[in-house]
Every structure is written in C-alpha cells, then in structure tokens.
KOLDRENLUM-933132 format. One record per residue (C-alpha): residue in one letter; z, y, x. Coordinates in pm, 1 decimal, decimal comma. Example, Ala and Ser with C-alpha at 12.3 -4.5 7.8 and 13.67 -1.06 7.14 Angstrom:
2
{residuo: A zz: 780,0 yy: -450,0 xx: 1230,0}
{residuo: S zz: 714,0 yy: -106,0 xx: 1367,0}
end
This chain:
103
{residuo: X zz: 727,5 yy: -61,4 xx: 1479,8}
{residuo: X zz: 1081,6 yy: -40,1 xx: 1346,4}
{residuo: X zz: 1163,6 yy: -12,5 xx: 972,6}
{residuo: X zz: 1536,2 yy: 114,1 xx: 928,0}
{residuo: X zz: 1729,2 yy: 157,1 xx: 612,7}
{residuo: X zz: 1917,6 yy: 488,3 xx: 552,5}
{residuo: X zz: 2235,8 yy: 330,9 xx: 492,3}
{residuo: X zz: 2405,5 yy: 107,4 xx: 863,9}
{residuo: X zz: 2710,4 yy: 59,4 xx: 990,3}
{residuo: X zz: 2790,0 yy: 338,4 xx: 1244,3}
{residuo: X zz: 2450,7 yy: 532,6 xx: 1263,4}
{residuo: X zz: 2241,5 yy: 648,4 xx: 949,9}
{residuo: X zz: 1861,7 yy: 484,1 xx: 1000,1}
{residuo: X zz: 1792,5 yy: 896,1 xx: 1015,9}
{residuo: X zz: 1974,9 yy: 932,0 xx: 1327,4}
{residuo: X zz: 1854,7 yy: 580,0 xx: 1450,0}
{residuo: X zz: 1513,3 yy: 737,7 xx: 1416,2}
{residuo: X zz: 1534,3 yy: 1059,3 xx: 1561,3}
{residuo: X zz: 1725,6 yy: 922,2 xx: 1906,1}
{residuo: X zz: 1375,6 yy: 636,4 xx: 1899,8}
{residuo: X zz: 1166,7 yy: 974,7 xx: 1842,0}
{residuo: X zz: 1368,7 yy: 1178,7 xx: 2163,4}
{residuo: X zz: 1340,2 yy: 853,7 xx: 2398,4}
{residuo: X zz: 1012,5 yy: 850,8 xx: 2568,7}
{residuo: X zz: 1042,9 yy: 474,2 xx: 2602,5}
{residuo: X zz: 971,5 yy: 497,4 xx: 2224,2}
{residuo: X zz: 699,6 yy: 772,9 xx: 2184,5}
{residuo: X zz: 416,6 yy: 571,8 xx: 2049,9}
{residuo: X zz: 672,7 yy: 353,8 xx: 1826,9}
{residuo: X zz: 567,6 yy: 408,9 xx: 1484,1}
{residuo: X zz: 842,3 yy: 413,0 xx: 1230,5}
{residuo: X zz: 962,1 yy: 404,4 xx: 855,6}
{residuo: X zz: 1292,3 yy: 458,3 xx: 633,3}
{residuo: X zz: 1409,1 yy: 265,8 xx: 378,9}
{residuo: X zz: 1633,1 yy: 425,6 xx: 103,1}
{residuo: X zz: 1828,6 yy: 463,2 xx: -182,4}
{residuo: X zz: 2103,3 yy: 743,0 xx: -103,5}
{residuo: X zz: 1916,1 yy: 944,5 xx: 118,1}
{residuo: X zz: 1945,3 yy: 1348,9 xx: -5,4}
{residuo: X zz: 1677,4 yy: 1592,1 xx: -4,7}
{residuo: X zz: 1784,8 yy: 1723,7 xx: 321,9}
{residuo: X zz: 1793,6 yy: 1350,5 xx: 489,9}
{residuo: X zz: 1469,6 yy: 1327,4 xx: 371,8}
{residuo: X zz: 1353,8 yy: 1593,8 xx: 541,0}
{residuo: X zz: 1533,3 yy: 1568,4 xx: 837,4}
{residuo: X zz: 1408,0 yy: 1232,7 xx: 897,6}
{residuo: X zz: 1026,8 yy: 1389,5 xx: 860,2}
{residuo: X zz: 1074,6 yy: 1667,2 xx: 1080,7}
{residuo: X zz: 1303,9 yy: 1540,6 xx: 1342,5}
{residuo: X zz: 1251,4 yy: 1171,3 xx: 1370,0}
{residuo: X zz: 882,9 yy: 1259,6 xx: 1251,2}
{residuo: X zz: 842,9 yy: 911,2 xx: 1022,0}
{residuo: X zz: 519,0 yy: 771,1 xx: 951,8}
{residuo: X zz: 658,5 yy: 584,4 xx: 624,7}
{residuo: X zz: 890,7 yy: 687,3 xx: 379,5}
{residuo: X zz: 1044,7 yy: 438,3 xx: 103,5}
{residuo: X zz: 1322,2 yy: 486,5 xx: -148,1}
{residuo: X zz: 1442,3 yy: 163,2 xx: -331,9}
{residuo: X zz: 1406,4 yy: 20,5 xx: -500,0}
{residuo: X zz: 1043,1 yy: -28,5 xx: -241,8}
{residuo: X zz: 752,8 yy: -285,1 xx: -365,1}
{residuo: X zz: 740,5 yy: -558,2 xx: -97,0}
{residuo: X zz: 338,5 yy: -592,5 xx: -87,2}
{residuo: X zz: 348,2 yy: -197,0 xx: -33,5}
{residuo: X zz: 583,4 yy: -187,3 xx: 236,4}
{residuo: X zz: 396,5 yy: -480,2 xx: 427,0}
{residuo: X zz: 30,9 yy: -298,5 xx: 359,7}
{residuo: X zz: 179,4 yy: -11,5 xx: 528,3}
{residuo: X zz: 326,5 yy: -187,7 xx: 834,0}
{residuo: X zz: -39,1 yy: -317,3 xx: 868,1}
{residuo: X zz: -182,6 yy: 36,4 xx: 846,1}
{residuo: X zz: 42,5 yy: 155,8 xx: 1129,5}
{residuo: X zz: 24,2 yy: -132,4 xx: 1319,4}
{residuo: X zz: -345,9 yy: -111,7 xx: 1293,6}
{residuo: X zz: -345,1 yy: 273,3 xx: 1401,9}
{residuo: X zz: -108,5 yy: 180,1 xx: 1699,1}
{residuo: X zz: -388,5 yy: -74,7 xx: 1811,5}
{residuo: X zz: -643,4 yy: 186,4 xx: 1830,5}
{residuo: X zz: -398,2 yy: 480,1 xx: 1914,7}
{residuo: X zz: -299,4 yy: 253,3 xx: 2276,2}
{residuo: X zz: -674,7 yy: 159,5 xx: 2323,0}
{residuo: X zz: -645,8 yy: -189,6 xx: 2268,6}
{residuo: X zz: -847,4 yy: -460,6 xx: 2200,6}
{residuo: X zz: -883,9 yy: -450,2 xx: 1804,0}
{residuo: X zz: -1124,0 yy: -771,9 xx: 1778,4}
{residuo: X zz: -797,5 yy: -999,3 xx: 1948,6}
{residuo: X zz: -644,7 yy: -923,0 xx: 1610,9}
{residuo: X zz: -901,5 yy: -981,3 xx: 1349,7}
{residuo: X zz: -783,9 yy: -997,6 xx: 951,6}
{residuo: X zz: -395,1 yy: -864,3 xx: 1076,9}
{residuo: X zz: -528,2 yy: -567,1 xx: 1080,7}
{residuo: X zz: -574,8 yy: -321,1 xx: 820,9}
{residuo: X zz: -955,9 yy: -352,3 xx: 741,5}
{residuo: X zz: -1026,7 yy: 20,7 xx: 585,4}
{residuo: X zz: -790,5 yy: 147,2 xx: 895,5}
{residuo: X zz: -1048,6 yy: -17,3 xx: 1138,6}
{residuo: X zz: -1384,1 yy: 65,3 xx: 925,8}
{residuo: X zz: -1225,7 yy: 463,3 xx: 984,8}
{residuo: X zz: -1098,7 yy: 411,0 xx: 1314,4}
{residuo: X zz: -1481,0 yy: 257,3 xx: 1437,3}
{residuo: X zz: -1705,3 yy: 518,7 xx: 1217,0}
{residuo: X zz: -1491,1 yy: 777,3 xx: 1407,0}
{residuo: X zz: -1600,9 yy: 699,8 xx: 1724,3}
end
C-alpha cells in the first residue's frame, strides 16, 4: 500500500506512482493520491498510467481515507491468496462478505 501526495520534493506523487506501477517488484502494490493542485490532466495521468486504486483531493476526510486503505488492503489479502481469518475485524467486513459469496 503506499498513499502519496501530489505535491514532494523532487518527484510529483504522479510520477512516484507510475515508476511503483512499471516496477514488477511493485505490481500487486495497491496505491492512492492525495491532492490539492493536481490538474485535470494529472488526474488522469495518474489513473491511466500509474493506474490508482484511490483518488483524494484535499482537503480528504480522515475516516474516509482510512476505510479505503482497509478496502484495498482487504482486496490485496484475497487478491495474494492469503489467509483472511489471520486478520479478523482489520479487514474490511463488506469487502470479505463479497470476496467469500464470490467464490
């Protein structure tokens, strides 16, 4: 999981996400911007190229942001196969309910 803001010192969290999204190391990473300043064209870079899960502009509710970390950490769970029980309430609860009538 990584959760970048648009605006860093050296690298814009677009870029940042796109080289994660190139890098095999990185290919099941799920991932979300933060922003304020992003354009229209950012914005859509950063869906297309660095294909985001998550998309924020500020200013972003905290309880929103950390409900969808949960979803996407509880979709990477299942996505790798693992063992969603080890977890218990972490997880996103309507995420697993979908995820397990799916089967």
């Amino acid at each position: 999981m990584v959760v970048s803001d648009h605006v860093m010192p050296g690298k814009s969290g677009v870029e940042l996400l796109t080289d994660l999204s190139v890098d095999t190391r990185f290919k099941h990473t799920k991932k979300v911007l933060l922003t304020g300043q992003a354009t229209h064209q950012d914005t859509i870079v950063a869906i297309n190229r660095a294909r985001i899960e998550r998309y924020f502009e500020k200013p972003w509710q905290a309880n929103e942001l950390r409900e969808a970390v949960r979803q996407l950490v509880t979709e990477f769970v299942f996505d790798q196969g693992l063992d969603y029980a080890e977890w218990g309430e972490e997880l996103a609860q309507d995420v697993v309910l979908a995820r397990l009538s799916a089967r």
